[in-house]
GUGU-210885 format. One record per residue (C-alpha): x, z, y; residue number from 1; residue in three letters. Coordinates in nm, 3 decimals, always signed. Each point is the difference from the previous one (the first is absolute). Example, Ala and Ser with C-alpha at 12.3 -4.5 7.8 and 13.67 -1.06 7.14 Angstrom:
BEGIN
x +1.230 | z +0.780 | y -0.450 | num 1 | residu ALA $
x +0.137 | z -0.066 | y +0.344 | num 2 | residu SER $
//
This chain:
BEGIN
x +0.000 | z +0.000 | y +0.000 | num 1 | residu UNK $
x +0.193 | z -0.084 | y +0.311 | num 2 | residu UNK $
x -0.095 | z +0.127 | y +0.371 | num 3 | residu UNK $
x -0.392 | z -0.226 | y +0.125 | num 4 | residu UNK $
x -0.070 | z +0.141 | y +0.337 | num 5 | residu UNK $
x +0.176 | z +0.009 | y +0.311 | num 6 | residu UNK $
x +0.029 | z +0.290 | y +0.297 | num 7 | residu UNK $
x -0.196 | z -0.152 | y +0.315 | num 8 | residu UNK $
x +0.281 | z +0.218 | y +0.238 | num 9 | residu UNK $
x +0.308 | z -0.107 | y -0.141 | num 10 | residu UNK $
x -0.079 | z -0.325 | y -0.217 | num 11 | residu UNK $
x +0.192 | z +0.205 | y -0.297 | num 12 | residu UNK $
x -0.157 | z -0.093 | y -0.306 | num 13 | residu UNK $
x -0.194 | z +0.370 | y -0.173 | num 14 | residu UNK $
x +0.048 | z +0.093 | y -0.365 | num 15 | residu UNK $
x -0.228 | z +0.003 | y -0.264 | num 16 | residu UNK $
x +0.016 | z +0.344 | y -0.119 | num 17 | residu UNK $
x -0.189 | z +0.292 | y +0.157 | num 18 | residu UNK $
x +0.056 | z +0.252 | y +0.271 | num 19 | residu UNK $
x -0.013 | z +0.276 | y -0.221 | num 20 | residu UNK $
x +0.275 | z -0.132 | y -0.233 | num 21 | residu UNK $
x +0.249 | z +0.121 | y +0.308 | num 22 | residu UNK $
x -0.113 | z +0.376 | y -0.111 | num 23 | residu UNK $
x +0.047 | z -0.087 | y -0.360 | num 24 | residu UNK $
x +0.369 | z -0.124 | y +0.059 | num 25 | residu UNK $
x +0.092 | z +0.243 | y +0.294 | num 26 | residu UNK $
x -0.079 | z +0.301 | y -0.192 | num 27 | residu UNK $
x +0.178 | z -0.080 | y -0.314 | num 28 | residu UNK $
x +0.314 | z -0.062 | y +0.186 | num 29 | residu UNK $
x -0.076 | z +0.371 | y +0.182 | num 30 | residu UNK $
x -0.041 | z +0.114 | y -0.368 | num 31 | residu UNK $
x +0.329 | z -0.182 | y -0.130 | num 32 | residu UNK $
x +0.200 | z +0.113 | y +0.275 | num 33 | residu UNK $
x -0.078 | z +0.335 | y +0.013 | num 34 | residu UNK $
x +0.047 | z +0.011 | y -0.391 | num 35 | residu UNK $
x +0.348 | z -0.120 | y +0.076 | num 36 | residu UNK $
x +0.081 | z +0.280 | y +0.252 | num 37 | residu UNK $
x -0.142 | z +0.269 | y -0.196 | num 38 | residu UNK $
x +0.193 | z -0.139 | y -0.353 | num 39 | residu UNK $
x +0.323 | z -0.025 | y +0.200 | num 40 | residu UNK $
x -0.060 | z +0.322 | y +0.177 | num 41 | residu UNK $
x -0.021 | z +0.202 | y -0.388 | num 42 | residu UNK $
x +0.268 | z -0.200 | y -0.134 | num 43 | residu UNK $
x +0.216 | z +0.086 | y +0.388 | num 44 | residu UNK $
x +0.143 | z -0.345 | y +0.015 | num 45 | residu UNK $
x +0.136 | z +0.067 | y +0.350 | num 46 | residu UNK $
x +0.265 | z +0.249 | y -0.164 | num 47 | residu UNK $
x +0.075 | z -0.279 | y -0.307 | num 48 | residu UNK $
x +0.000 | z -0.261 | y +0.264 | num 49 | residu UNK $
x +0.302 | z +0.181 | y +0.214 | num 50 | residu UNK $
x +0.166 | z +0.029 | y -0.268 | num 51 | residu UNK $
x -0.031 | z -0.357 | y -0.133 | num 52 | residu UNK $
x +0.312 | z -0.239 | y +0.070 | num 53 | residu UNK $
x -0.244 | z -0.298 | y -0.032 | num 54 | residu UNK $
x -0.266 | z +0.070 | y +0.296 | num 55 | residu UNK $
x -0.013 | z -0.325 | y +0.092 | num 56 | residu UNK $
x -0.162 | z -0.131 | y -0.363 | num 57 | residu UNK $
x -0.209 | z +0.355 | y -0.011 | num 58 | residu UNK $
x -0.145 | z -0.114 | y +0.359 | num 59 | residu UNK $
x -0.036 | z -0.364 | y -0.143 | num 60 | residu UNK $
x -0.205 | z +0.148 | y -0.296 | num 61 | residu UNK $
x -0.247 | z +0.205 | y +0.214 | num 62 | residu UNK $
x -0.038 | z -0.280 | y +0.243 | num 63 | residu UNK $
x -0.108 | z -0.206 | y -0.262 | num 64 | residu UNK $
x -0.228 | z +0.239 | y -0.130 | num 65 | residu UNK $
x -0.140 | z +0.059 | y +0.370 | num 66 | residu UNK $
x -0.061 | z -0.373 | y +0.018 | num 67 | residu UNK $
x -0.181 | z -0.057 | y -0.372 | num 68 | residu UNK $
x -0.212 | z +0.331 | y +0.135 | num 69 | residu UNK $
x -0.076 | z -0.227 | y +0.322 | num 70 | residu UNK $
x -0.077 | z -0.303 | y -0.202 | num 71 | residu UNK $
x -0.125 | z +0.127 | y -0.306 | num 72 | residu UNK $
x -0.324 | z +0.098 | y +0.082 | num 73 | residu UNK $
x -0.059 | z -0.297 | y +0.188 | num 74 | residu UNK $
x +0.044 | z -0.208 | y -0.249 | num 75 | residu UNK $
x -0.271 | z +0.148 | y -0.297 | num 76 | residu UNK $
x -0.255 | z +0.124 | y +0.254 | num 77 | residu UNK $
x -0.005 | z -0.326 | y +0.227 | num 78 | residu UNK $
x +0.264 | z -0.328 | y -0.144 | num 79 | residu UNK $
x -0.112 | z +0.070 | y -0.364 | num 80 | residu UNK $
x -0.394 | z +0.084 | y +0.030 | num 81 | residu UNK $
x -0.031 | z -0.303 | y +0.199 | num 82 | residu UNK $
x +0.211 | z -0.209 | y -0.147 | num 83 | residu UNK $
x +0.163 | z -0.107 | y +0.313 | num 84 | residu UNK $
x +0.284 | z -0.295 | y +0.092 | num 85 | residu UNK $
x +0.308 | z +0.161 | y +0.223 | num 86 | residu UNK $
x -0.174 | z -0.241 | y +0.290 | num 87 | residu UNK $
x -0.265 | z +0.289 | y +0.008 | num 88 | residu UNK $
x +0.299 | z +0.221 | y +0.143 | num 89 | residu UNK $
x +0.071 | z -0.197 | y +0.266 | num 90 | residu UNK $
x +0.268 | z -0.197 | y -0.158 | num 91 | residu UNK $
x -0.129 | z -0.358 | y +0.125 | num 92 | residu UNK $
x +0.228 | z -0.291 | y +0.093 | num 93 | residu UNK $
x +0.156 | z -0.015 | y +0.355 | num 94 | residu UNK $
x +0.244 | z -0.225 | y +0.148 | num 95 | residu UNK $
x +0.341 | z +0.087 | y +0.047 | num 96 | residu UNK $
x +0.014 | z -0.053 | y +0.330 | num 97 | residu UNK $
x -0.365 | z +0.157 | y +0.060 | num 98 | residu UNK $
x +0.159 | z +0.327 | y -0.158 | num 99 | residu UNK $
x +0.258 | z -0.030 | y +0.184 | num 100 | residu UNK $
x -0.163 | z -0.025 | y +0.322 | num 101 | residu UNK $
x -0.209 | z +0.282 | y -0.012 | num 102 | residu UNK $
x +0.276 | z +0.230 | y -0.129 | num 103 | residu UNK $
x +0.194 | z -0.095 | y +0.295 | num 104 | residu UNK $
x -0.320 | z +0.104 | y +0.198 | num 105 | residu UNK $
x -0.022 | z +0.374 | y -0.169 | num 106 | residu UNK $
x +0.353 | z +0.058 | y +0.077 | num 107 | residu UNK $
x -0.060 | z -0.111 | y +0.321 | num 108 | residu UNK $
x -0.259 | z +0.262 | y -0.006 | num 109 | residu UNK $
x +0.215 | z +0.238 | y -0.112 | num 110 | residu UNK $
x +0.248 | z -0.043 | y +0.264 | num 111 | residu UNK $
x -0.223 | z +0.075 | y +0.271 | num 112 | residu UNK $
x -0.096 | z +0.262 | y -0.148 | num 113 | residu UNK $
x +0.327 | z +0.176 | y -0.104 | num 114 | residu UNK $
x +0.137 | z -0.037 | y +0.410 | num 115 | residu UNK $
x -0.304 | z +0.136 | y +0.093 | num 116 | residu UNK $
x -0.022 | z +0.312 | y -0.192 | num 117 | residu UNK $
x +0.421 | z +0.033 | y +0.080 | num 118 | residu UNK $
x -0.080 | z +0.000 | y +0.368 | num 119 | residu UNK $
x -0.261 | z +0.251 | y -0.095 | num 120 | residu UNK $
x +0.221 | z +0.235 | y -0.217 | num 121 | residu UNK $
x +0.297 | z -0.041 | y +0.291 | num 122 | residu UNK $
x -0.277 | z +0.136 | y +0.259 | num 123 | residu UNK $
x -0.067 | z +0.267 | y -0.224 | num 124 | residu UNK $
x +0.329 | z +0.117 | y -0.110 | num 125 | residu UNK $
x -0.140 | z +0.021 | y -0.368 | num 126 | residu UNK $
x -0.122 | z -0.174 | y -0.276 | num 127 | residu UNK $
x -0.438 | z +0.075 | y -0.005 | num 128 | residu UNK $
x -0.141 | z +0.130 | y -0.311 | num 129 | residu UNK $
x -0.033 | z -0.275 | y -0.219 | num 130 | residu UNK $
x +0.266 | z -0.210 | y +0.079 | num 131 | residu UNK $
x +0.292 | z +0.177 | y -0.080 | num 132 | residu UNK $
x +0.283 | z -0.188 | y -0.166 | num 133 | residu UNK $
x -0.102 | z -0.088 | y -0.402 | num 134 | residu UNK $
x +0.169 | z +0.230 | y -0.252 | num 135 | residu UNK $
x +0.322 | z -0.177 | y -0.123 | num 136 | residu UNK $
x -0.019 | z -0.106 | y -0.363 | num 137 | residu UNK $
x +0.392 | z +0.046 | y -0.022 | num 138 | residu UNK $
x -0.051 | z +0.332 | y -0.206 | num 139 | residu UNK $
x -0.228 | z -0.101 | y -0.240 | num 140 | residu UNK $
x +0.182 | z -0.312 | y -0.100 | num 141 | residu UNK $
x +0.363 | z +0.032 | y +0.081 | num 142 | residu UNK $
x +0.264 | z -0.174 | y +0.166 | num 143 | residu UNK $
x +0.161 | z -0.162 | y -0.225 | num 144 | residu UNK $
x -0.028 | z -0.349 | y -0.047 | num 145 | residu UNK $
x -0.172 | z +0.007 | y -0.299 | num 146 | residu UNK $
x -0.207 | z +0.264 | y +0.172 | num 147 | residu UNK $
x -0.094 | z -0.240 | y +0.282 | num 148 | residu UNK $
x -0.043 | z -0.292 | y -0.227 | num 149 | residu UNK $
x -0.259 | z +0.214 | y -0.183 | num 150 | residu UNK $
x -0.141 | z +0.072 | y +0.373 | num 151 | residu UNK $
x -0.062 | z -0.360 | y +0.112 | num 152 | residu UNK $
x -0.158 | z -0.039 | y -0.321 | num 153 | residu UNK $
x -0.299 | z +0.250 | y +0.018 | num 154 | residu UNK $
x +0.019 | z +0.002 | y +0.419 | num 155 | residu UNK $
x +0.034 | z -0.388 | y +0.113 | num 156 | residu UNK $
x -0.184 | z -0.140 | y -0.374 | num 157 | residu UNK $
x -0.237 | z +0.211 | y -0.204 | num 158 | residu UNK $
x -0.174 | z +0.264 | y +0.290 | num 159 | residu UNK $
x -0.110 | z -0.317 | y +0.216 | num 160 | residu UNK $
x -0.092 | z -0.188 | y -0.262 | num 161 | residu UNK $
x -0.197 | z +0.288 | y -0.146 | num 162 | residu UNK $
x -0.162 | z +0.142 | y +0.312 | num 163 | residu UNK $
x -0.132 | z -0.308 | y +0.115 | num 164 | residu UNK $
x -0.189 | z -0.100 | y -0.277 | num 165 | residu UNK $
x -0.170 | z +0.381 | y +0.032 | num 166 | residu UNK $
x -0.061 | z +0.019 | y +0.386 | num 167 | residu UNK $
x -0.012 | z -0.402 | y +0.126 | num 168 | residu UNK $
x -0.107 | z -0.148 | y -0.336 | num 169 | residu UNK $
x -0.256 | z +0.238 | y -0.064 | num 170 | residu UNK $
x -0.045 | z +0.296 | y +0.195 | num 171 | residu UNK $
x -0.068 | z -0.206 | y +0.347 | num 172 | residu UNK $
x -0.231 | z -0.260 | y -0.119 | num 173 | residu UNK $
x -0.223 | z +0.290 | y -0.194 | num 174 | residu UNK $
x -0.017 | z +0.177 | y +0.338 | num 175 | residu UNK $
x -0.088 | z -0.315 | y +0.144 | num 176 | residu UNK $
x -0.298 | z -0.036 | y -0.162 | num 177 | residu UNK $
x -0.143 | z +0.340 | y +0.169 | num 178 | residu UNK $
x +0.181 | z +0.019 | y +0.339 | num 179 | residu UNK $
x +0.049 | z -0.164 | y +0.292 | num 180 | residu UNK $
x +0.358 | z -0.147 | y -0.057 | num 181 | residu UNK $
x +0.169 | z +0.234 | y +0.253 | num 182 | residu UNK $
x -0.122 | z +0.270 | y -0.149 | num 183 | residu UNK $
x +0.083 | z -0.118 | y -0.334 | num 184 | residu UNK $
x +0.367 | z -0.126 | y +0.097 | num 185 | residu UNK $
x +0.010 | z +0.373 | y +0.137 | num 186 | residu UNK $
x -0.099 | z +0.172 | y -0.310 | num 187 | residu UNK $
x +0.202 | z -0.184 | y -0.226 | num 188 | residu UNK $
x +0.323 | z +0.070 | y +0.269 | num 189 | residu UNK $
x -0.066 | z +0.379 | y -0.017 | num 190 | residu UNK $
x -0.056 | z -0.024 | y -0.358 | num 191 | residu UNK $
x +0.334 | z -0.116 | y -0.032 | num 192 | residu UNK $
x +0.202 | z +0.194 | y +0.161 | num 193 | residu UNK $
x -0.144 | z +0.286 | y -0.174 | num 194 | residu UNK $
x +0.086 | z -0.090 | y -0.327 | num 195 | residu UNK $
x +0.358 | z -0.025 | y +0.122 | num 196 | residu UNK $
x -0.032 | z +0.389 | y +0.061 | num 197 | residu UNK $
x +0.285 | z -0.054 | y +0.278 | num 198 | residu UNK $
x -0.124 | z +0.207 | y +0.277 | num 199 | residu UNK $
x +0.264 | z -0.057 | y +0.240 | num 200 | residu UNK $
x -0.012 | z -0.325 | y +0.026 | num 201 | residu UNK $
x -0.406 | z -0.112 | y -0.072 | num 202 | residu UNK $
x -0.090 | z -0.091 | y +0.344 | num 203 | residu UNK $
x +0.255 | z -0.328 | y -0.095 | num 204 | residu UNK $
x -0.103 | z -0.022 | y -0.360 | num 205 | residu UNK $
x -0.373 | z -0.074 | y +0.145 | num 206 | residu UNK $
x +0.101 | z -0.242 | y +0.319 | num 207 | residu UNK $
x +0.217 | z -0.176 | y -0.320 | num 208 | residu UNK $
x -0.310 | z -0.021 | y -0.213 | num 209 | residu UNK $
x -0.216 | z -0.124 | y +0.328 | num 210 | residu UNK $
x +0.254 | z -0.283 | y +0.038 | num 211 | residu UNK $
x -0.064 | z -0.100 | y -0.345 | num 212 | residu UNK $
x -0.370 | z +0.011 | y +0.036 | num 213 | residu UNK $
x +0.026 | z -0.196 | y +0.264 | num 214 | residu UNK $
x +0.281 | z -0.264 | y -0.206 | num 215 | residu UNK $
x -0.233 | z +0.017 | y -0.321 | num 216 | residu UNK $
x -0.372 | z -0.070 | y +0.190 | num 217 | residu UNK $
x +0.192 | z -0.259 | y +0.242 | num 218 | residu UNK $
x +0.191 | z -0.192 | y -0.305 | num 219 | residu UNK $
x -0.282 | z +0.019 | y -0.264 | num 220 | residu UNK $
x +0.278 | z +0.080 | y -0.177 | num 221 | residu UNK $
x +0.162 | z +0.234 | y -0.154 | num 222 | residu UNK $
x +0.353 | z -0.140 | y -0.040 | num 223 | residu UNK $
x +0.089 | z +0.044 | y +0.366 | num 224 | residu UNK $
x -0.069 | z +0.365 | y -0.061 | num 225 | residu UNK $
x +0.235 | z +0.043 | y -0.300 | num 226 | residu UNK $
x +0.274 | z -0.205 | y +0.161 | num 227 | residu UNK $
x -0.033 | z +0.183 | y +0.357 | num 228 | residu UNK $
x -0.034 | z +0.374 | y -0.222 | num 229 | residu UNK $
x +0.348 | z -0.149 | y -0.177 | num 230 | residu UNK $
x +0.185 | z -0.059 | y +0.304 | num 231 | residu UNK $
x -0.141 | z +0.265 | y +0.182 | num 232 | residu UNK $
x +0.166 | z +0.219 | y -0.241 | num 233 | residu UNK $
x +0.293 | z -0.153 | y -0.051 | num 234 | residu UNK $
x +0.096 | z +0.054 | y +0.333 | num 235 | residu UNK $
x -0.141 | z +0.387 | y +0.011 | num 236 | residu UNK $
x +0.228 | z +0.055 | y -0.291 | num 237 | residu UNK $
x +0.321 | z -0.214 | y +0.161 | num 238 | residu UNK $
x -0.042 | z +0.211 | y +0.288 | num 239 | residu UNK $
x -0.065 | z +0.329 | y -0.192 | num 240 | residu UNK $
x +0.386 | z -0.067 | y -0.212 | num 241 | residu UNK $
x +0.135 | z -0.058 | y +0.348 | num 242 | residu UNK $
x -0.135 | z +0.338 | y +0.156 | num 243 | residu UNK $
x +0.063 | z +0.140 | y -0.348 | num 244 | residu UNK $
x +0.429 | z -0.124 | y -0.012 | num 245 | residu UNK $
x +0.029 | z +0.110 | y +0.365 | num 246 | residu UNK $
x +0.029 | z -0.332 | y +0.146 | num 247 | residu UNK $
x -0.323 | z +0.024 | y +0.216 | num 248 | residu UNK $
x -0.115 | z +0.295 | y +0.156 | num 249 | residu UNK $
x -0.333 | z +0.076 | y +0.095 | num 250 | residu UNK $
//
């Protein structure tokens, strides 16, 4: 069953499945993830993980796990029971150039963004809540250069790839078909930057996720997305070794 009706506000084609499927998949992942915390809790991973010479492929492993939790449920409570095509995600044909064009638009966005909230942080003297600087990864993965292989891996490749199939490919269209599409683009940005559970910084996780609204229901598409979520943290993580080796100061 592929997607058969279109949103009049946005011209982004609507899914087939139902609103309350979101609930269905939402609160498994809850479930699974809180599973995970309370198994690793009993078990106190954090004291076999500090002691582990290989944190890099123990971070890999739970990253994957975090990602088949994010994906999992999606795919036997929505992909499966309607036996749908990956088009149905969003993952429809664009132009190279197309993609590449609005891309070059969101980090345009971006940019304007980023000097404005500078000139507001200089005025201030301090970073506001919510958009702090990101935890570094460094820690968790090493430094190494295995360890930052391993990095680029789950940071630049699998969490984009992952995350927006959840939040463009299906969370935003579902919301769509309830909500005004600023209020649904605004949902699905606080939604993710919650699930990040990075405090500090989630006043930039959700203007990030608003940019990608904005790529996925301008594009029709969500291959910009992935691609802009790739480089985007590419050069997070490029900058984050930098500030990390002493080479950049912040």
């Amino acid at each position: 069953m592929d997607i058969v009706a279109t949103d009049k506000g946005t011209g982004t084609a609507l899914p087939k499945w139902e609103f309350r499927d979101l609930f269905l998949v939402f609160l498994t992942i809850f479930c699974l993830i809180t599973g995970l915390n309370i198994l690793l809790t009993i078990f106190d991973a954090s004291q076999f993980f500090d002691k582990s010479k290989y944190k890099s492929l123990i971070t890999l492993c739970l990253f994957v796990v975090q990602e088949i939790i994010f994906i999992a449920p999606l795919y036997f409570h929505v992909i499966k029971k309607y036996k749908l095509n990956f088009a149905a995600l969003g993952f429809l044909k664009i132009k190279v150039w197309e993609a590449a064009k609005w891309i070059f638009k969101a980090y345009g966005i971006v940019i304007i963004i980023n000097i404005f909230l500078a000139i507001i942080i200089r005025q201030l003297g301090y970073f506001p809540p919510g958009f702090g600087l990101q935890d570094s990864h460094m820690p968790i993965f090493g430094s190494s250069g295995f360890d930052i292989s391993i990095a680029v891996i789950v940071l630049v490749f699998i969490a984009p790839i992952a995350e927006e199939i959840l939040f463009r490919g299906f969370l935003l269209p579902t919301l769509l078909m309830k909500f005004q599409p600023v209020l649904a683009s605004l949902l699905s940005a606080a939604l993710f930057a919650l699930i990040h559970m990075e405090f500090e910084s989630m006043g930039m996780m959700m203007i990030l996720a608003l940019v990608l609204n904005w790529l996925f229901l301008r594009s029709k598409s969500i291959w910009p997305c992935i691609i802009f979520h790739m480089i985007n943290n590419a050069l997070a993580f490029s900058l984050e070794i930098l500030v990390w080796s002493g080479y950049l100061q912040v």
